[in-house]
N, CA, C and O of each residue as an XYZ file, in Angstrom:
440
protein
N      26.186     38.353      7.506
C      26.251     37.282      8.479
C      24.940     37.161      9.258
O      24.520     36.141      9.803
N      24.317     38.455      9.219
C      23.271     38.061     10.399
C      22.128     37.648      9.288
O      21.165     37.179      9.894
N      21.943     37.662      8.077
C      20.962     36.986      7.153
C      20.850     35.433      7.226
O      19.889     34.675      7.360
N      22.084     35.261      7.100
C      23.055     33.878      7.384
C      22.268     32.995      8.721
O      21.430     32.097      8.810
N      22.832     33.577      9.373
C      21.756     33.195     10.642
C      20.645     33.108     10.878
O      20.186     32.170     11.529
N      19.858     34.187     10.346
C      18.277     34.130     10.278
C      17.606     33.099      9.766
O      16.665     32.450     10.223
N      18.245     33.016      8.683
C      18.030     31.384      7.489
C      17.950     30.214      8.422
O      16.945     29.620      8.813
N      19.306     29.989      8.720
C      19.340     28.900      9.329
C      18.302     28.870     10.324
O      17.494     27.961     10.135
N      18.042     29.735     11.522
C      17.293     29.791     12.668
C      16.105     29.366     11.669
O      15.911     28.151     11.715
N      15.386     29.949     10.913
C      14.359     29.671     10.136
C      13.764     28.748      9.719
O      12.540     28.655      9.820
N      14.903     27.417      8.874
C      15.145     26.264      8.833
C      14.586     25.658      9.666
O      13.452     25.181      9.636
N      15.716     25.630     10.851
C      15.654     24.836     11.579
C      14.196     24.379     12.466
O      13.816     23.288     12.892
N      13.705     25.511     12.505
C      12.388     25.801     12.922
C      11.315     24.847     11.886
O      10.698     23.793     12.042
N      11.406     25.435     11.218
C      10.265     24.648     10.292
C      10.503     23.546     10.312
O       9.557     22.877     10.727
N      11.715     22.771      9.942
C      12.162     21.596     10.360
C      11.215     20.871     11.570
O      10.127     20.301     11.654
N      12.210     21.220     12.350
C      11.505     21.130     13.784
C       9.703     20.788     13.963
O       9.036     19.968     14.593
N       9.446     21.810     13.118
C       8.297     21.709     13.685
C       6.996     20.968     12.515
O       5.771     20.955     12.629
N       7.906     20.403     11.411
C       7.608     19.435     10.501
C       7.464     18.121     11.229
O       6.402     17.535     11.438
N       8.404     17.820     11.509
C       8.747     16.612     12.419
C       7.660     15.823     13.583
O       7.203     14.688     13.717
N       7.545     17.219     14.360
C       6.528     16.967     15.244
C       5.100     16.558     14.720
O       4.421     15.634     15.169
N       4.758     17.432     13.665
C       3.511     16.943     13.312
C       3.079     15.562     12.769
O       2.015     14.956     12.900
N       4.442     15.183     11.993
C       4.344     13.541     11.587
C       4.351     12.399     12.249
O       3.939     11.283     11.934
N       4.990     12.899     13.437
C       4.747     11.931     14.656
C       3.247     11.752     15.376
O       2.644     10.761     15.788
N       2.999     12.863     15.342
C       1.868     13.049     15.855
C       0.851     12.271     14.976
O       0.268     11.362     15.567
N       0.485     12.492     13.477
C       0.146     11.731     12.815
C       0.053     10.258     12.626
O      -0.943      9.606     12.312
N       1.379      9.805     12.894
C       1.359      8.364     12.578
C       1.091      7.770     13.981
O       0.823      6.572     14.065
N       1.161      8.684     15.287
C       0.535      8.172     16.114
C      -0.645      7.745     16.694
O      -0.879      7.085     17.707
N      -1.378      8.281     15.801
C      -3.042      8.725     15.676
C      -3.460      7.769     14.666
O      -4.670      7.559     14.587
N      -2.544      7.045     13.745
C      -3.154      6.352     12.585
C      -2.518      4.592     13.955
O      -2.952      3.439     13.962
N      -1.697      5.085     14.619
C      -1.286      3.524     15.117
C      -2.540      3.160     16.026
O      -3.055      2.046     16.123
N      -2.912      4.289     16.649
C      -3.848      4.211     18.129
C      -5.170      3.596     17.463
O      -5.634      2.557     17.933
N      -5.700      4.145     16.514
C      -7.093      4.086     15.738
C      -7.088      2.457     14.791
O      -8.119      2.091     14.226
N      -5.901      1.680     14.743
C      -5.616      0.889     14.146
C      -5.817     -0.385     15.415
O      -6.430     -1.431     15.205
N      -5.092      0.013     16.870
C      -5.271     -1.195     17.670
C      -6.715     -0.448     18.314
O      -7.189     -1.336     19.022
N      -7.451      0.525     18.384
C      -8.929      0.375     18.774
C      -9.768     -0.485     17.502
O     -10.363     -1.478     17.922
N      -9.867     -0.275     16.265
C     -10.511     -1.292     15.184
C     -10.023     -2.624     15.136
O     -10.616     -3.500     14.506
N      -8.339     -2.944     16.149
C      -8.362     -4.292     15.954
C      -8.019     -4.648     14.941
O      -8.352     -5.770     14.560
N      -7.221     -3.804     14.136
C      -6.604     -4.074     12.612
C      -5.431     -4.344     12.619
O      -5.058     -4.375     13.792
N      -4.388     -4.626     11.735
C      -3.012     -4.403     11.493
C      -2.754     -3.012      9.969
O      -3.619     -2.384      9.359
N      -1.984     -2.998      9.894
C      -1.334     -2.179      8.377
C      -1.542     -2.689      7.067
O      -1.032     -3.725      6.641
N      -2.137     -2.100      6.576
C      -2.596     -2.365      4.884
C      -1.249     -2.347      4.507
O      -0.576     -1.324      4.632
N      -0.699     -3.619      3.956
C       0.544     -3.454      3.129
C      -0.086     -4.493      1.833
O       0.383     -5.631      1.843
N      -1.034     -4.201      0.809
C      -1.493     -5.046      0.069
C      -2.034     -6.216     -0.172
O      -2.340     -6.637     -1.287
N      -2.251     -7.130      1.511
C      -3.198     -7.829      1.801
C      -4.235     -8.224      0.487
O      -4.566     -7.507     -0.458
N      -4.620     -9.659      0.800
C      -6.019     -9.742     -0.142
C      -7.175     -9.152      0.848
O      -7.248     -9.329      2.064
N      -7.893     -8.544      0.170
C      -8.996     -7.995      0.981
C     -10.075     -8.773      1.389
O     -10.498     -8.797      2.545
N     -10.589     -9.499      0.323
C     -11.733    -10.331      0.321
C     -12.573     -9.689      0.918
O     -12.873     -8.548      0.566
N     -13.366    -10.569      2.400
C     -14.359     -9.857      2.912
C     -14.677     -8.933      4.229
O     -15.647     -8.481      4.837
N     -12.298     -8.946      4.321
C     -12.987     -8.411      5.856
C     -13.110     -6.892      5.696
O     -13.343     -6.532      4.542
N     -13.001     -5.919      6.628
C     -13.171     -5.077      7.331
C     -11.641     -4.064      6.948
O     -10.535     -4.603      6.987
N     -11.775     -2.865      6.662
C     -10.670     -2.052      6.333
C     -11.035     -0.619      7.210
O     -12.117     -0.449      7.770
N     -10.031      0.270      7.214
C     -10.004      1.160      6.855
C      -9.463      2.238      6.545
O      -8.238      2.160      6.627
N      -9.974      3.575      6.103
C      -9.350      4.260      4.940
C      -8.918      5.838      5.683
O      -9.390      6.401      6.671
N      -8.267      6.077      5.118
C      -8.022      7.631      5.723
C      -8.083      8.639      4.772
O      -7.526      8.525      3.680
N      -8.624      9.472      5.055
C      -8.796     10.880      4.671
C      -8.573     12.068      5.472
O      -8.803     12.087      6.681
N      -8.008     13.324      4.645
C      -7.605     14.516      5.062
C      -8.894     15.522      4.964
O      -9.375     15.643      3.837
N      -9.296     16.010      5.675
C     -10.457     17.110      5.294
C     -10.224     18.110      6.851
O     -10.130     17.784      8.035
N     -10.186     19.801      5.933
C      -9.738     20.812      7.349
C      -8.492     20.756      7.769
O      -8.188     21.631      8.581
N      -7.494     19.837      7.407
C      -6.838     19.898      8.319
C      -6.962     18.773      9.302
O      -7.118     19.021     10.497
N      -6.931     18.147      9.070
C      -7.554     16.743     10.421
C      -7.397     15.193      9.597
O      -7.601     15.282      8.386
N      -7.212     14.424      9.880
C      -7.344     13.227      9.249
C      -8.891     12.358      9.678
O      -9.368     12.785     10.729
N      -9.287     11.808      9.354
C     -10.665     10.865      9.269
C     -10.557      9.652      8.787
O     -10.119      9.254      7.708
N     -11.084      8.993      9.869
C     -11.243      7.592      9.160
C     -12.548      6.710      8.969
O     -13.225      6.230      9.877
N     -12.771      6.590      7.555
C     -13.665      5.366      7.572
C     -13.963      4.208      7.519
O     -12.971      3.580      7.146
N     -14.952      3.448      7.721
C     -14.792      2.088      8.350
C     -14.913      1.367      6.928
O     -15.981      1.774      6.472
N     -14.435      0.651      6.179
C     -15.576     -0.443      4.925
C     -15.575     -1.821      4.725
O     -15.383     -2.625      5.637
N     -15.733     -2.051      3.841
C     -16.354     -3.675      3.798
C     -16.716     -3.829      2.552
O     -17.875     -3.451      2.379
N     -16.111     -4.299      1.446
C     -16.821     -4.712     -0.154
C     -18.054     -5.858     -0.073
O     -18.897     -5.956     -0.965
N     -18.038     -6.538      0.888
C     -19.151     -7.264      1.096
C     -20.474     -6.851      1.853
O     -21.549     -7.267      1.420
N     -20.430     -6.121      2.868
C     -21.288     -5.475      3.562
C     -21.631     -4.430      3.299
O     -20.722     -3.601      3.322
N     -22.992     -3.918      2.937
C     -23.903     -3.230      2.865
C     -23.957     -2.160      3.972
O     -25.034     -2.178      4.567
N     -22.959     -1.101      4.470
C     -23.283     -0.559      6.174
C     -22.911      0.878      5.473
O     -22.551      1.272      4.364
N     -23.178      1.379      6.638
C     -22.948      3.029      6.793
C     -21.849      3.493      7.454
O     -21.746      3.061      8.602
N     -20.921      4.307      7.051
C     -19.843      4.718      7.840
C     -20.045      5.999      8.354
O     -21.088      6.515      7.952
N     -19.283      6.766      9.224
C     -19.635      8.089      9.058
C     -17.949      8.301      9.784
O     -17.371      7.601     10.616
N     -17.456      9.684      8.999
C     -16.201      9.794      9.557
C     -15.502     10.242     10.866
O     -15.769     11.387     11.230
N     -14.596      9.476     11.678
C     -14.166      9.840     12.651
C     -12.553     10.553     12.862
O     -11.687     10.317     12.020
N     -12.343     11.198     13.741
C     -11.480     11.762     13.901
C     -10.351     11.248     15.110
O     -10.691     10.720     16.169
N      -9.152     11.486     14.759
C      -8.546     11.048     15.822
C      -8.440     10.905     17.118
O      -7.550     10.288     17.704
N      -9.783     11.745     17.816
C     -10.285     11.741     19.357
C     -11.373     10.810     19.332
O     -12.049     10.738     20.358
N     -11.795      9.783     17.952
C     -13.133      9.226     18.035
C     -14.280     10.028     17.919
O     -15.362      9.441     17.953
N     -14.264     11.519     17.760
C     -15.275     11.993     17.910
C     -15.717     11.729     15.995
O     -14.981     12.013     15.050
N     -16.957     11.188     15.933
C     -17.756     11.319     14.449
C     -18.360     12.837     13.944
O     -19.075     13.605     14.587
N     -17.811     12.992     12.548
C     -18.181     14.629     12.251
C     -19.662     14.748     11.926
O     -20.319     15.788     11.881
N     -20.113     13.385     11.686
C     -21.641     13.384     11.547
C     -22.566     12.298     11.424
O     -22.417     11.405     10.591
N     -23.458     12.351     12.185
C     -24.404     11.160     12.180
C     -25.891     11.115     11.223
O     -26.922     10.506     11.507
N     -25.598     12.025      9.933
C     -26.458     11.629      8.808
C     -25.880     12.061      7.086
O     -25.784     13.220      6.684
N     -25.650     11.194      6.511
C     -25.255     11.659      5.229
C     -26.013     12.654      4.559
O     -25.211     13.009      3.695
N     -27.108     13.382      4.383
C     -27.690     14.504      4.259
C     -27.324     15.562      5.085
O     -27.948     16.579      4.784
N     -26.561     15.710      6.001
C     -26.017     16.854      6.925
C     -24.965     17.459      5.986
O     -24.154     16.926      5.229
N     -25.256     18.847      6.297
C     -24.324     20.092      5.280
C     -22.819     19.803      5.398
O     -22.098     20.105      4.447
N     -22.121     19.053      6.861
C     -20.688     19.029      7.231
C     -20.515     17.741      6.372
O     -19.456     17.559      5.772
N     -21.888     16.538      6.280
C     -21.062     14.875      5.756
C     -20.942     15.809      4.194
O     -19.949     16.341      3.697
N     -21.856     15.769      3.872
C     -21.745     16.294      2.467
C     -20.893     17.302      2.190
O     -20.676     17.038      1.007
N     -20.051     18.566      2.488
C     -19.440     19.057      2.529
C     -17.837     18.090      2.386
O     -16.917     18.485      1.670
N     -17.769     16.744      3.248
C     -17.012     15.896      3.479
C     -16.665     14.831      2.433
O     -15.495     14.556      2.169
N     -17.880     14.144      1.749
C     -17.678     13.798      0.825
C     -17.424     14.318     -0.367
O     -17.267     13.472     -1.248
N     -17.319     15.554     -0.728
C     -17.494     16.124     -2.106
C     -15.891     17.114     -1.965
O     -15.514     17.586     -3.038
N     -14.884     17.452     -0.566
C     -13.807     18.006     -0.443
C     -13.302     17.150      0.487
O     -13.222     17.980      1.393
N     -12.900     16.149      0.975
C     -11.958     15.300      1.641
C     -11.107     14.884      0.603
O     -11.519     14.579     -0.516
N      -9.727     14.860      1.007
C      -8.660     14.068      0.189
C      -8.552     12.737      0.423
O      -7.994     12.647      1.516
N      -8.819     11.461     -0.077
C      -9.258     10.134      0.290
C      -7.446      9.564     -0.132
O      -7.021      9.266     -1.249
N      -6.553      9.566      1.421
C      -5.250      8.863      0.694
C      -5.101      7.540      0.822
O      -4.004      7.093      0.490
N      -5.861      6.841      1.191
C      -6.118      5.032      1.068
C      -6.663      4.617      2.041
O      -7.161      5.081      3.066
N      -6.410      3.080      1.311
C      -6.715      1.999      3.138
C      -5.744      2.105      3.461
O      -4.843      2.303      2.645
N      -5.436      1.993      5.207
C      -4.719      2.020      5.796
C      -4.251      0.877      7.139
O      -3.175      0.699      7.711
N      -5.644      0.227      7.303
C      -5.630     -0.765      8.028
C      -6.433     -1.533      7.711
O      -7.359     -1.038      7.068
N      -6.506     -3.046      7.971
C      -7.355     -4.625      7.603
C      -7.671     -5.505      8.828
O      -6.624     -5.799      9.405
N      -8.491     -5.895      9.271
C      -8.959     -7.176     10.051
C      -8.178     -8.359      9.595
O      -8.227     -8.831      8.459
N      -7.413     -8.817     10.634
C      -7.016    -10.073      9.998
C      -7.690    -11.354     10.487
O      -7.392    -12.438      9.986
């Protein structure tokens, strides 16, 4: 009986504390969505505006800015706004591009 219990307590926990983190997540993808002034990528035509994409790297999510028409530089930010780097030759961007998990666009300019 007391295994019984442990389990469950165990569960429930991880549970628990699954939960929290996804909130936390999608709260961070909503906030970063009305600072760019975007809505939700739900398959939109893209054409020429303004997207952007999210990626996992560390542990952290990142987002970059793009544009199939524009020629610009992104550099990735994090859910406090802070940018992990301000030159693509830096050991952390490059480190970033070559191990980030890239899981889509996520938001569009309408």
């Amino acid at each position: 009986m007391k295994n019984y219990n442990l389990i469950i307590c165990t569960l429930l926990l991880f549970m628990l504390s699954c939960s929290k983190d996804k909130s936390t997540q999608f709260e961070c993808i909503n906030t970063t969505l009305e600072e760019f002034e975007m809505v939700a990528f739900e398959g939109q035509d893209m054409g020429c505006k303004f997207f952007l994409e999210l990626f996992h790297y560390n542990n952290k999510q990142y987002f970059l800015l793009g544009n199939h028409c524009a020629d610009m530089i992104s550099y990735p930010t994090d859910c406090e706004g802070n940018t992990l780097c301000q030159n693509a030759q830096n050991s952390e961007c490059l480190a970033f591009y070559r191990n980030a998990k890239n899981i889509g666009i996520i938001g569009i300019k309408e």
